[in-house]
N, C-alpha and C positions, 0 to 999 in steps of 0.2 A: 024474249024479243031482242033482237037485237037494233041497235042506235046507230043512226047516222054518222057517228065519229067510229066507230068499231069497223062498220065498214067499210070507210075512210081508209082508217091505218091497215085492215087487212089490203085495200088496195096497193096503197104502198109498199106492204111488204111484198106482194105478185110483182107491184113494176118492180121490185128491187133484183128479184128474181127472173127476170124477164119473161116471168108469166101474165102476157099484155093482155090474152082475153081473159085473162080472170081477172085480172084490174080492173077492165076496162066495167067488167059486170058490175063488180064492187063498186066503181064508181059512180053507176047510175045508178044501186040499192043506194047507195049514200044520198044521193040527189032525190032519190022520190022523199025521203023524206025531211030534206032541206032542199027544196028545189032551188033557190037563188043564193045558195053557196059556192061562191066564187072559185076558192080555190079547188072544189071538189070536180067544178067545170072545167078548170085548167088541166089538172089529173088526167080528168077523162080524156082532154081532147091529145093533149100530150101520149097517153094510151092507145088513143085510134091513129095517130098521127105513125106510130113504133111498127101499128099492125100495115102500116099504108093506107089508109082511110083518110085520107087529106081532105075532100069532101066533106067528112064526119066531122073532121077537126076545125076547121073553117066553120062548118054549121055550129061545133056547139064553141067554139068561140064567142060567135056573133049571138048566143045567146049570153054569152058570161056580162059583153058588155053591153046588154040591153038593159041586163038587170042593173047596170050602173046608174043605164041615165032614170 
């Protein structure tokens, strides 16, 4: 099984690569199973922002800071 941090860093390594929809995957696998991890929000939205999904990016922003308050 894999963990929420694994698929984390494998996102990172896709954005590094600028393989943005396999990021962007990885970093929803990371979120289903930490959903109120912030930075793994930021990734994402940072990922859909690269593919033009501004939309996306905006939506899951305004999730990242929901989970703040």
């Amino acid at each position: 099984m894999t963990t929420p941090i694994e698929h984390y860093k494998q996102g990172l390594s896709y954005y590094g690569q600028q393989k943005n929809e396999e990021a962007a995957a990885e970093f929803r696998a990371a979120l289903e199973g930490r959903p109120d991890w912030l930075d793994a929000m930021h990734a994402l939205a940072t990922a859909q922002s690269k593919l033009g999904r501004q939309d996306e990016a905006l939506f899951t922003n305004a999730a990242g800071l929901a989970c703040r308050l």
